[in-house]
N, C-alpha and C positions, 0 to 999 in steps of 0.2 A: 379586436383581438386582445387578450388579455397579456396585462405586462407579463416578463417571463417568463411567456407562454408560446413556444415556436409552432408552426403548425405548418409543416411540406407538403411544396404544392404535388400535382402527380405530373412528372414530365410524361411527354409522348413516350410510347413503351416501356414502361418501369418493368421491371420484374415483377413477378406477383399482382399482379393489380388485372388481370384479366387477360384477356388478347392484348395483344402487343405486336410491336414491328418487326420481334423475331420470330414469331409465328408468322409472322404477314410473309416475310423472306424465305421462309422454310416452306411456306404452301406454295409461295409462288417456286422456288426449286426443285419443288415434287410435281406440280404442272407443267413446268419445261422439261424435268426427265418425261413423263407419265407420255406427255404428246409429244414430245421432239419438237418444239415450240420456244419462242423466247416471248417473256411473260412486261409487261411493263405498264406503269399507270400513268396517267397525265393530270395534272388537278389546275383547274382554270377558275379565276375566281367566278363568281356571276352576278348579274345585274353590275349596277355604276356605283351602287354604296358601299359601306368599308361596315355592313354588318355581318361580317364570316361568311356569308352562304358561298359554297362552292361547287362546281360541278368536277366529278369525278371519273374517269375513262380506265376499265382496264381491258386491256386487249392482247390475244397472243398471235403472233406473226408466224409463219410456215413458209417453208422454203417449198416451194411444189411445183413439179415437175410438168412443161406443157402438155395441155390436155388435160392433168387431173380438176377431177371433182372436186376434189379440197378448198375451199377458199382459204386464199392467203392471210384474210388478218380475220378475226372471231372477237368481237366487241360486248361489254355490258359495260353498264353507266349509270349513274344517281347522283343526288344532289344533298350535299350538308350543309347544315343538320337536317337526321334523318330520323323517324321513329325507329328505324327497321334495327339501329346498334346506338349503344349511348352512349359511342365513342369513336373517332375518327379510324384510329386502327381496325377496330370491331367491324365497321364502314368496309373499308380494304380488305380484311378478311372475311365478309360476308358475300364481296363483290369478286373474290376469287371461286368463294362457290358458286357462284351464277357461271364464270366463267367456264368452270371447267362441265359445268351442266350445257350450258351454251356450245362447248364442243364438241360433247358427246351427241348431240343434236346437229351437229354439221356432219358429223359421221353418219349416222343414222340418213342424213338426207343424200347419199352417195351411193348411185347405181352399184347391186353385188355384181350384175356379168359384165365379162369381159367387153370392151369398145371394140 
């Protein structure tokens, strides 16, 4: 670095700097309105070393009435670092669009006639 010379780092969800965590909150508040679902991630480290890699869970949960076809929890998952975003957030908000893909295929798997 050069004297004089400041150079900021980029925190998690800056503004302006791409996806971020309040895109990532605003998608996940438009999938719990969208399905009537509560939206939430889990991040686990992986492996035993202290090299970042992490495993990531987001899954949305339904309250559903006995008998339905609905499954209660609708899951996707990856692992960081990832080529698929080149950035953790980017991560979370790529893994919200699986998700709400992931539901719309739990729909679709749901007998139309009546029981």
């Amino acid at each position: 670095m050069l004297q004089g010379h400041y150079t900021e780092g980029t925190p998690m969800g800056k503004y302006g700097t791409g996806i971020g965590m309040t895109d990532v909150g605003a998608m996940m508040k438009a999938i719990e309105a969208m399905h009537s679902c509560r939206v939430e991630f889990r991040v686990q480290t992986a492996g035993k070393d202290v090299s970042g890699s992490m495993h990531i869970v987001c899954e949305a949960s339904f309250d559903v009435l006995p008998g339905s076809d609905l499954p209660k929890l609708v899951g996707v998952e990856h692992t960081w670092p990832s080529s698929a975003a080149r950035t953790f957030d980017g991560l979370c908000y790529n893994l919200l669009w699986q998700l709400d893909y992931a539901i719309q295929k739990a729909y679709e798997q749901m007998p139309l006639e009546e029981k």
